[in-house]
C-alpha positions as CSV (number, residue, x, y, z in Angstrom):
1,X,-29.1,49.7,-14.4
2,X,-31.6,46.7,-13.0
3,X,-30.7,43.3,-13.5
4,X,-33.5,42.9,-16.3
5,X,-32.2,45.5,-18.1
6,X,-28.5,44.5,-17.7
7,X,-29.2,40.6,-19.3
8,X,-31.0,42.7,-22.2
9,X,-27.9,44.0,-23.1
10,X,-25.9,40.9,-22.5
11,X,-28.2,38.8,-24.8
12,X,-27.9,38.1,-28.1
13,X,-30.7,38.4,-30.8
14,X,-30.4,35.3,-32.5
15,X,-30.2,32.7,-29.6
16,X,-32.1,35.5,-27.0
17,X,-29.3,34.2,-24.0
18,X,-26.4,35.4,-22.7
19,X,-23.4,35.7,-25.0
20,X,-21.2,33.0,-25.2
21,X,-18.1,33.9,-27.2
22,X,-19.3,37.2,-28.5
23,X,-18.5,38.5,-31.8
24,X,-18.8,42.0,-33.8
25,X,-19.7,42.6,-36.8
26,X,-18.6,45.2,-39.1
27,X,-21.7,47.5,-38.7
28,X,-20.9,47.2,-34.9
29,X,-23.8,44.8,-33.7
30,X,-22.7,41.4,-31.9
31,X,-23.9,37.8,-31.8
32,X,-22.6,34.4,-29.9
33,X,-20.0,33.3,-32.3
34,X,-22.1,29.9,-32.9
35,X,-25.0,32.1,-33.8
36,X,-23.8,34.0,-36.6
37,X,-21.9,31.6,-38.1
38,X,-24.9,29.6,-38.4
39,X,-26.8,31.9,-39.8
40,X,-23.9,32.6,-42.5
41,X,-24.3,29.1,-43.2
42,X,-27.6,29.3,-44.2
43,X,-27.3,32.4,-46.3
44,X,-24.2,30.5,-48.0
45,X,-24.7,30.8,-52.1
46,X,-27.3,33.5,-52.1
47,X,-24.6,35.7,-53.3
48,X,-24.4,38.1,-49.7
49,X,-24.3,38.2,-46.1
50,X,-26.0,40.4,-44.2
51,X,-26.7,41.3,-40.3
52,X,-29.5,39.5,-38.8
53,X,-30.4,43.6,-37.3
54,X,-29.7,45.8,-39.5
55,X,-29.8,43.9,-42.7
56,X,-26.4,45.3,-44.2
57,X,-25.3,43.7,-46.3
58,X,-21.8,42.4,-46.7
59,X,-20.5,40.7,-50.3
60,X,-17.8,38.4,-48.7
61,X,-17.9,36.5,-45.5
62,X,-16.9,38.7,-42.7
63,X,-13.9,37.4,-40.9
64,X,-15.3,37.5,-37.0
65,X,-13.4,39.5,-34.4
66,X,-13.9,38.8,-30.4
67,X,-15.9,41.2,-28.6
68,X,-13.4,41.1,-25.8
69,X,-15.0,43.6,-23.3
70,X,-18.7,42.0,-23.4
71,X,-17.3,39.0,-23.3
72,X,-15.8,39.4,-20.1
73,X,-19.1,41.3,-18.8
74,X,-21.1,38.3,-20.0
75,X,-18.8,36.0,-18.1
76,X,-19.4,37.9,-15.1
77,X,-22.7,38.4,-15.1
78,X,-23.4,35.0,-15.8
79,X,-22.8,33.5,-12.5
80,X,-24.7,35.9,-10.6
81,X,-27.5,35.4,-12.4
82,X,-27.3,31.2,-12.0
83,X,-26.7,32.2,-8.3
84,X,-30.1,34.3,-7.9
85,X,-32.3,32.2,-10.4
86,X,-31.1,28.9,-8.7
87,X,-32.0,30.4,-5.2
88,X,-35.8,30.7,-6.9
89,X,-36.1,34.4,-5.8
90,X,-37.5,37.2,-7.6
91,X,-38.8,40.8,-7.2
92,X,-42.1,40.9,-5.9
93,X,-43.5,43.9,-8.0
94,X,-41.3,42.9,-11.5
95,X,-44.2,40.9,-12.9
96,X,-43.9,41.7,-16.6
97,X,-40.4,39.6,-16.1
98,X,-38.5,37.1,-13.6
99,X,-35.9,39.3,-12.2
100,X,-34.1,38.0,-9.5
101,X,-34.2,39.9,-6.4
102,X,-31.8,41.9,-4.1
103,X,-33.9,42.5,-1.0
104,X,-36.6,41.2,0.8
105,X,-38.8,43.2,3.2
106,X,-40.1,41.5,6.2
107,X,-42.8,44.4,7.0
108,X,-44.4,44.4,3.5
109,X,-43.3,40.6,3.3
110,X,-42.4,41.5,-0.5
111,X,-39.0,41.1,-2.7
112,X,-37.1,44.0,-4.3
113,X,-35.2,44.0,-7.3
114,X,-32.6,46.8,-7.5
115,X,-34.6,49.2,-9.4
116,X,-37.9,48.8,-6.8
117,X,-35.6,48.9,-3.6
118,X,-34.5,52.5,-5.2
119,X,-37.8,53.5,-4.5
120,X,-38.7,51.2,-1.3
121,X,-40.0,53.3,2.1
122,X,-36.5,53.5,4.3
123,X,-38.5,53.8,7.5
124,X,-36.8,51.7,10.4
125,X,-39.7,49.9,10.3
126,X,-39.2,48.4,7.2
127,X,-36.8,45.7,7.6
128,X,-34.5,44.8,4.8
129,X,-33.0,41.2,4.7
130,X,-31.1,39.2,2.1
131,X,-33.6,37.9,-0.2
132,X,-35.8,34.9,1.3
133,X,-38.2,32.6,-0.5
134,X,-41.1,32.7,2.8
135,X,-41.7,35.6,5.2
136,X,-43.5,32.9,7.6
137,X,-42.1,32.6,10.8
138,X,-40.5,36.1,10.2
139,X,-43.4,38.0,11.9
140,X,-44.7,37.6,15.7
141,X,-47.8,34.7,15.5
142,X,-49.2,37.0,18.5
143,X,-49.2,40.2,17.6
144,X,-48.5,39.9,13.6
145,X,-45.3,42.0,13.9
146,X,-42.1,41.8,12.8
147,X,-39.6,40.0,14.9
148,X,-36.9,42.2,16.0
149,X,-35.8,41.3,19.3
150,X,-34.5,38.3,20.8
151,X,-35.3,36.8,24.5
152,X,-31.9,35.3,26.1
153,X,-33.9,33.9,29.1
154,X,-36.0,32.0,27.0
155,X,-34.3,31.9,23.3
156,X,-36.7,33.2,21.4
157,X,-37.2,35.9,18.8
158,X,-40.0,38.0,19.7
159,X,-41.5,41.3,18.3
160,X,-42.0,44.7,20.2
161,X,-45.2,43.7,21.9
162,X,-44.1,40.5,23.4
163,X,-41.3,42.8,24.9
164,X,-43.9,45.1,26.7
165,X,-46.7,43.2,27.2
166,X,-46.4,39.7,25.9
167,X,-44.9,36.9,28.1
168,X,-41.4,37.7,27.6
169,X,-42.0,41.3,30.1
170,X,-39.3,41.9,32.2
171,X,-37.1,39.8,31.1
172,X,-33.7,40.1,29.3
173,X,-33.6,40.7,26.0
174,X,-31.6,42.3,23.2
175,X,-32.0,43.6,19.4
176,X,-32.0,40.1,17.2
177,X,-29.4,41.8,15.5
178,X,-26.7,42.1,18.5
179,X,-27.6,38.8,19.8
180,X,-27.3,37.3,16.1
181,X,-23.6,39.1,16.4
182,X,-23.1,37.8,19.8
183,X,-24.0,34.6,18.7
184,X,-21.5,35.0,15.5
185,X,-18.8,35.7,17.7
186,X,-18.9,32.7,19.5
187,X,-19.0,30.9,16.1
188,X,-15.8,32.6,15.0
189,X,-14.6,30.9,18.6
190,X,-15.7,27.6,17.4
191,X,-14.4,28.1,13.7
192,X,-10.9,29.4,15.4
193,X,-11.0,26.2,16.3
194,X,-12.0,24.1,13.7
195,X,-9.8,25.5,11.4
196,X,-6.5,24.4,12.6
197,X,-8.2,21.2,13.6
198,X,-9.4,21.1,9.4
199,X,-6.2,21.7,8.4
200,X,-4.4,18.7,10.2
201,X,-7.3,16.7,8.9
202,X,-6.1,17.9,5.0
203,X,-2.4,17.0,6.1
204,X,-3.5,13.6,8.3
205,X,-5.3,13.1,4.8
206,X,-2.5,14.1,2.6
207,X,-0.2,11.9,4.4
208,X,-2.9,8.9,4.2
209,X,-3.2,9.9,0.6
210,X,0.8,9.6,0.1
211,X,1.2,6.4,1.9
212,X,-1.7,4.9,-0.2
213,X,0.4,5.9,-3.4
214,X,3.7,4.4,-1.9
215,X,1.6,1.6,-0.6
216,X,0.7,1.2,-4.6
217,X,4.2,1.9,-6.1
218,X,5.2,-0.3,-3.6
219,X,2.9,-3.2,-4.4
220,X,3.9,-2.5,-8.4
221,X,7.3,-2.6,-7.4
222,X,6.9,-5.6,-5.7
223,X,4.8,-7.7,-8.1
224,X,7.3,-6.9,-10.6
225,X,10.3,-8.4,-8.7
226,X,7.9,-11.2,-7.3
227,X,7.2,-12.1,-11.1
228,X,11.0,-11.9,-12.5
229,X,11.8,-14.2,-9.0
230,X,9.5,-17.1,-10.2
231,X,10.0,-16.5,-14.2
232,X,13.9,-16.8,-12.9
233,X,12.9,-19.9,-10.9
234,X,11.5,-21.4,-13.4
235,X,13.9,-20.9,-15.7
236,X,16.4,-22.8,-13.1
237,X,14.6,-25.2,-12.7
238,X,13.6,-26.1,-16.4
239,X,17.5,-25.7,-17.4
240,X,18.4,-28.3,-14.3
241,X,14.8,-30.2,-15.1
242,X,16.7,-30.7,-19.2
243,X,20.2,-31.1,-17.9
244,X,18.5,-34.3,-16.1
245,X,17.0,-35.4,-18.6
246,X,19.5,-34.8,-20.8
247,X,21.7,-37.1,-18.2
248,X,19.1,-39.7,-17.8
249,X,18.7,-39.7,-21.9
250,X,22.6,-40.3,-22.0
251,X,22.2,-43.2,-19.6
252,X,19.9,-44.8,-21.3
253,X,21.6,-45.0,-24.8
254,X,25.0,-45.6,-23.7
255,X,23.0,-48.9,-21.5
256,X,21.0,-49.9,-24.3
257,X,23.8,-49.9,-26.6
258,X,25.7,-51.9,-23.9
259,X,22.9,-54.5,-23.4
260,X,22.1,-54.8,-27.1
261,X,25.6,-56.3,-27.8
262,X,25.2,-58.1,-25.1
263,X,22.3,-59.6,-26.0
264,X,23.5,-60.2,-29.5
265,X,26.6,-62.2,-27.8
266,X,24.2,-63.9,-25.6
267,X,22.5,-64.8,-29.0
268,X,25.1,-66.2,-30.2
269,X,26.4,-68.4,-27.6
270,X,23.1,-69.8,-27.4
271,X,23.4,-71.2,-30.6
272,X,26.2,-72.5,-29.8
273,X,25.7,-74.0,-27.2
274,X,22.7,-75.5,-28.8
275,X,24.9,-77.2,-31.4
276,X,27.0,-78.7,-29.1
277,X,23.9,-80.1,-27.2
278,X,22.6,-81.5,-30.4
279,X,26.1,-82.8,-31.5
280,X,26.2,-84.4,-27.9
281,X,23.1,-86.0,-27.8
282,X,23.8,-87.8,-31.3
283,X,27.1,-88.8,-30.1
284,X,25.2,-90.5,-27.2
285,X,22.7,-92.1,-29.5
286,X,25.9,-94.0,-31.8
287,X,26.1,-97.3,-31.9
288,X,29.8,-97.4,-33.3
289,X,32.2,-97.4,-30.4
290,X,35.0,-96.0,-32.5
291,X,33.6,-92.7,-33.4
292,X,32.6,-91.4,-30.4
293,X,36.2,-91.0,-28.5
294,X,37.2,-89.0,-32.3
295,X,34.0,-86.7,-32.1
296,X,34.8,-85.8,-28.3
297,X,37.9,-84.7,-28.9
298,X,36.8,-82.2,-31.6
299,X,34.3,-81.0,-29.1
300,X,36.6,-80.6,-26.1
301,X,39.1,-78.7,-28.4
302,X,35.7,-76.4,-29.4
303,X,35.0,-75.8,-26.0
304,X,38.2,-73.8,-25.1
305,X,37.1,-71.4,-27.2
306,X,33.6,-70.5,-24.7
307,X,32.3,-67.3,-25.3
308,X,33.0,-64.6,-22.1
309,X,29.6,-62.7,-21.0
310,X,30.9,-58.9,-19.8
311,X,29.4,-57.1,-16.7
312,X,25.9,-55.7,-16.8
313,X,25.8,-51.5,-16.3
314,X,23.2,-50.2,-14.2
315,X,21.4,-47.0,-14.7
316,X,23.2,-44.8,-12.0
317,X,20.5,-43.5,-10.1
318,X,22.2,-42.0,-7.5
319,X,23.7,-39.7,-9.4
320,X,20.7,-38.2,-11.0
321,X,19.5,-37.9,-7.0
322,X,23.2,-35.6,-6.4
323,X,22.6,-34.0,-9.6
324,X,18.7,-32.7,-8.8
325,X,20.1,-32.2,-5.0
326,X,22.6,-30.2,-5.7
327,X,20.9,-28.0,-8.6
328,X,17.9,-27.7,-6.1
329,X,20.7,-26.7,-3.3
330,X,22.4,-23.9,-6.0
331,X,18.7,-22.5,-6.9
332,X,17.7,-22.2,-2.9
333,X,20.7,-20.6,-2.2
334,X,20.6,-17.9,-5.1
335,X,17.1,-17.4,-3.6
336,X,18.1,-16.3,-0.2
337,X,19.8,-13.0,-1.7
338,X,17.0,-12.1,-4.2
339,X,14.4,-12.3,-1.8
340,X,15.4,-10.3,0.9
341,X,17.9,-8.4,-0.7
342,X,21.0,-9.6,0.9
343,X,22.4,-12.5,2.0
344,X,22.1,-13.5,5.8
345,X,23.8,-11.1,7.8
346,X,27.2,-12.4,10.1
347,X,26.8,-11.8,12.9
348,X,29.7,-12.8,15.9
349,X,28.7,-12.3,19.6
350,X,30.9,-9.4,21.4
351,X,32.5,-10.7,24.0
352,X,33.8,-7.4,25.9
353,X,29.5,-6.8,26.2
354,X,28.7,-10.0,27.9
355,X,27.2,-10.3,30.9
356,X,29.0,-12.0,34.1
357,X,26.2,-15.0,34.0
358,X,26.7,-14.8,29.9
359,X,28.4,-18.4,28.9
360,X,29.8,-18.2,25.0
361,X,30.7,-20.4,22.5
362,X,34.6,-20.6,20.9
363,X,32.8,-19.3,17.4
364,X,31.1,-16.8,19.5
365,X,27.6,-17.6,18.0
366,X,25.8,-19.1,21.3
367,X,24.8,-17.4,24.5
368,X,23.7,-20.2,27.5
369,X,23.2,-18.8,30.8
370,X,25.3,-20.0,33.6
371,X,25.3,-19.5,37.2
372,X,28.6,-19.3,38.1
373,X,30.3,-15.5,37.6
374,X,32.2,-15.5,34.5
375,X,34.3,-12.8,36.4
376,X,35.1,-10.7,32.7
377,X,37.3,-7.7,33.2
378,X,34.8,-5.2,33.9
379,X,34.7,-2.1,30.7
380,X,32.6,0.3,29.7
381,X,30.7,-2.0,27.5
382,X,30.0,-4.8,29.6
383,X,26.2,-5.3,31.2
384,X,27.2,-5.7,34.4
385,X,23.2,-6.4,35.7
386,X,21.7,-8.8,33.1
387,X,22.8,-12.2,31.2
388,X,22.7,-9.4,28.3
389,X,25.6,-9.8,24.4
390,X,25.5,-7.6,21.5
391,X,26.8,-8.0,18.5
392,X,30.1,-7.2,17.6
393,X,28.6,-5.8,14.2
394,X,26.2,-2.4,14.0
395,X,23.9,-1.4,11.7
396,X,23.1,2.4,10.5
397,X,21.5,1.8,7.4
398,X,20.8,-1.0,4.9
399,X,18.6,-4.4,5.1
400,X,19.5,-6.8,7.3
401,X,18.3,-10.8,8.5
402,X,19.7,-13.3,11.2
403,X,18.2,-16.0,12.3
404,X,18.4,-17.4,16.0
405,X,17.8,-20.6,17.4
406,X,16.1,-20.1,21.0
407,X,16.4,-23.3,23.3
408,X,13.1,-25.1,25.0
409,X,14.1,-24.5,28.7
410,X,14.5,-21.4,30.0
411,X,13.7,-17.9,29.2
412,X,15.6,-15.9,25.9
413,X,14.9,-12.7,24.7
414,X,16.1,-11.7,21.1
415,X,16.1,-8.4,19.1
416,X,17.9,-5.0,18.6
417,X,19.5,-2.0,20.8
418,X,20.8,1.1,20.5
419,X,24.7,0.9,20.5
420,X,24.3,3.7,23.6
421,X,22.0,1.7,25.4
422,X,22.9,2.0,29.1
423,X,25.0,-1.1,30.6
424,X,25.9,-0.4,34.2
425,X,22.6,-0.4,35.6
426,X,19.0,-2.2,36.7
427,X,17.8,0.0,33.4
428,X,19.5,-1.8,30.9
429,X,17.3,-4.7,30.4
430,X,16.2,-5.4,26.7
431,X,13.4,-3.8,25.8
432,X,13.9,-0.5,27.5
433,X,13.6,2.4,25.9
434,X,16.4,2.2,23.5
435,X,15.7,-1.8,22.7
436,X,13.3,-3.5,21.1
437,X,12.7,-7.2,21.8
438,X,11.2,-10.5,21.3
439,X,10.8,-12.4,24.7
440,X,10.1,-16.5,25.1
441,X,9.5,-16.3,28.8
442,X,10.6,-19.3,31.1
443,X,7.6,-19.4,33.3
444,X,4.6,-19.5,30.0
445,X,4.7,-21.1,26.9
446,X,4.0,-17.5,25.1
447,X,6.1,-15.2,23.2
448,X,6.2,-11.6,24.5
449,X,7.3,-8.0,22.8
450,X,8.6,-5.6,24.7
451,X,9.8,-1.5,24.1
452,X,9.9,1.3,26.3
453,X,9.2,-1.4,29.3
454,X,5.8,-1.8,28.4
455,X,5.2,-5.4,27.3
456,X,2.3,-6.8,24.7
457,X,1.6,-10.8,24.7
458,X,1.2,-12.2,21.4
459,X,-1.8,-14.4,20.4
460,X,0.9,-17.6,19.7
461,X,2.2,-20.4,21.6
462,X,6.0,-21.7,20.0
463,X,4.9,-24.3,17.8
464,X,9.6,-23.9,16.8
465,X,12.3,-22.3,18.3
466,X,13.4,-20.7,15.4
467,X,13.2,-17.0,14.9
468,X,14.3,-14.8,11.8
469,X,14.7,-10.8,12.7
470,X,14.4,-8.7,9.9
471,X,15.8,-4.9,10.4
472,X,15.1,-2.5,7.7
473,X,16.9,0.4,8.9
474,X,15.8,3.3,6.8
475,X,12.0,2.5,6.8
476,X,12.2,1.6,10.4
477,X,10.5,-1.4,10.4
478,X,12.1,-4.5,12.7
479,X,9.9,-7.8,11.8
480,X,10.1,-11.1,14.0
481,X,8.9,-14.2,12.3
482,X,8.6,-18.0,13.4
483,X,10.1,-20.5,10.9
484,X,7.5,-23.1,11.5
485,X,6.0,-24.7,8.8
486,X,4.6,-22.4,7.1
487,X,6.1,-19.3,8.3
488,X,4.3,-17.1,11.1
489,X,4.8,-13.6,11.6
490,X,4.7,-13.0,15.2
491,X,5.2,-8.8,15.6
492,X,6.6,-5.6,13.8
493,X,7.6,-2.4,15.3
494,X,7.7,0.5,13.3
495,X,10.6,2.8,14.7
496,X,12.4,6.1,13.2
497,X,15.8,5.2,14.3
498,X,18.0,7.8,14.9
499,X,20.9,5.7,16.0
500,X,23.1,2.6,15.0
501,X,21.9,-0.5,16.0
502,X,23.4,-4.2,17.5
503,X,21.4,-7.3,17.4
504,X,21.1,-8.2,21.0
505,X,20.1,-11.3,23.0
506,X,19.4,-12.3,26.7
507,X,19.3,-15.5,28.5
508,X,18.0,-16.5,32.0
509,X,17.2,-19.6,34.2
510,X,18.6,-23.1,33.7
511,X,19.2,-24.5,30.4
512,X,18.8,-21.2,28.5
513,X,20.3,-20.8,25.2
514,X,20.4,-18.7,21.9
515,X,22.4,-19.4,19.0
516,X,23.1,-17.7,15.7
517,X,22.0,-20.2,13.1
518,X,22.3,-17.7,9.7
């Protein structure tokens, strides 16, 4: 059946397109769903239905059953027919109709629907292609034929008479159809290829794709906790902000109450004492001899009884200052295990790992090298080639912060090993390939990181000497940060550990020193 004919019998005869959710009717005829209904909509109250077709008539509403089968022809059909319309080709010789073509010809240069190619000449000299919207450049511009061959010297199609006669004589050439094979298989090659290559693309995507989302849970996740932190620090700090001035409120009362009696008794004395100065100076203006020593001795017997002014209080100051210095202490404090997780992690220095030229402290939490041979009892665990001390404590899992204290003179390097890192030999300096380290070398003013024995100089110059290491085992991230005002992070290495780990530290050269400050 030809295409034309097919989308007759796929339309319906209301709407006159193909049918979208098709129904049938009773007397067997079908209609989009849509379309009959609104018909029936229309011929509501006229006291019958009937079918747009054959006009039978129906006294109720007909309840509408799905035409699976055409429906699912329809659906199929469908596409096809937005495939050939959209590619804008039709048969040549269907001019009563647009019916999209199956063939083209390039020797009559004319498209064939399937019902004309049935009838179509199948000479070899008719060449049938897929269809195409222009035959030009499909035919020799010489000789007007059809291109069939192709020249490999050259790489050009050419037609039977540039083969013989034309230019191309003599030299090599093949059917346009094996070379377009030949030339196939060498893009399978390529798309052998590309294909794996694609498909690490979609995972290298996938994975970016996944990181973005942690990235964003992450971020959520970290907003969240940021914004309890400071909705908890301000709570702190209003509840110590009232205590305060609760305190200073209490102060001021108990003072004021203290001073008003004071000043009343004050108040009092005054007028006293200005009694006794007026009493005094009319005693002084008598004339009578005789009443004045009388009068005096009243007054001296009144003046036994003086009125006794107590001590002043103060507002105590200082202990508002202790107050707001210690609740400001207690809030710090609590901060330090909300905001990394964990308080500062313990760390001792291992004294059966420490180098000969390795000087510790008695609390085992500074290194200082030394020159004179320590002479430890040589073990297993000792470095016995570097100034080199681990920690005593390991880490497999978990968060973890220490800070260090790095002295100005010298050289110090500071980070994490591998409890297996090697220790009898000239390969076990820090920042092989089981350490990772910060250095502060002797000879520059720069910081340094080191792994694998490859070093990379940081763009900063020690403005402190203070360093914080941050290990976050199970993402295997190990941060270094400078506690200078503000806070500078100097490097992080991003590591899949697959062992335990020691904080570890070196010292070299004359005045070196590292100490555990957390």
């Amino acid at each position: 059946m030809a295409a034309a004919d097919l989308r007759d019998e796929l339309s319906c005869s209301i709407c006159l397109s193909i049918y979208t959710d098709p129904v049938m009717l009773p007397c067997g005829h079908n209609y989009c769903r849509g379309c009959i209904g609104k018909t029936w909509d229309t011929q509501k109250g006229s006291g019958a239905y009937s079918c747009p077709e054959c006009r039978q008539e129906f006294k109720e509403r007909p309840a509408l059953q799905r035409n699976r089968t055409l429906g699912n022809i329809a659906e199929r059909f469908c596409p096809t027919e937005i495939e050939q319309k959209a590619a804008g080709i039709f048969c040549t010789y269907c001019v009563l109709s647009s019916v999209p073509a199956a063939k083209s010809c390039l020797l009559c240069e004319a498209s064939l629907c399937e019902t004309h190619l049935k009838v179509h000449s199948k000479s070899a000299e008719h060449v049938l292609t897929q269809p195409i919207a222009s035959f030009i450049g499909r035919k020799c511009s010489v000789h007007h034929k059809v291109l069939e061959y192709y020249c490999c010297e050259d790489g050009a199609c050419i037609c039977v008479s540039c083969c013989l006669a034309g230019k191309h004589r003599g030299h090599k050439v093949e059917l346009l159809s094996e070379a377009s094979e030949k030339k196939k298989e060498k893009l399978r090659e390529v798309l052998e290829k590309l294909r794996p290559e694609r498909v690490e693309t979609v995972k290298a995507a996938q994975k970016l794709e996944e990181r973005r989302r942690e990235v964003a849970e992450k971020a959520a996740g970290e907003t969240e906790r940021v914004t309890a932190l400071f909705r908890d620090i301000r709570e702190q700090l209003e509840t110590l902000e009232n205590r305060l001035l609760g305190d200073l409120s209490s102060q001021k009362e108990k003072i004021t109450l203290t001073l008003t009696d004071l000043m009343e008794q004050l108040e009092i004395k005054k007028n006293i004492l200005s009694r006794k100065i007026r009493h005094i100076e009319e005693l002084c203006n008598m004339a009578d001899p005789f009443t004045i020593p009388h009068e005096w001795e009243l007054d001296e017997v009144s003046e036994r009884d003086d009125i006794k002014v107590p001590t002043v209080v103060y507002l105590n100051v200082d202990r508002i200052s202790e107050t707001l210095l210690a609740g400001l202490t207690g809030i710090v404090n609590g901060l330090k295990g909300k905001v990394y997780g964990l308080e500062a992690t313990d760390l001792l220095l291992d004294l059966n790992t420490a180098g000969n030229h390795v000087c510790l402290s008695r609390d085992r939490k500074s290194a200082s090298f030394t020159l004179t041979d320590q002479h430890y009892p040589p073990t297993s665990e000792r470095f016995m080639y570097y100034a080199q001390v681990l920690s005593t404590r390991s880490f497999s899992s978990g968060r973890h912060y220490w800070e260090v204290e790095g002295s100005k003179l010298g050289g110090w390097a500071v980070g994490v090993a591998y409890t297996s890192i090697e220790r009898g030999s000239g390969e076990s300096g820090m920042g092989n390939d089981k350490s990772w380290c910060l250095y502060k070398r002797d000879t520059n003013n720069i910081y340094t990181v080191r792994h694998d024995r490859r070093d990379t100089d940081l763009p900063y110059a020690p403005s402190c000497w203070r360093i914080r290491i941050s290990l976050n085992y199970e993402t295997g991230r190990l941060s270094f940060y400078e506690l200078s005002e503000p806070i500078r992070h100097l490097h992080t290495f991003t590591v899949p550990f697959s062992e335990s780990l020691n904080a570890a530290f070196r010292v070299w050269g004359n005045g070196a020193v590292v100490k555990i400050i957390s």
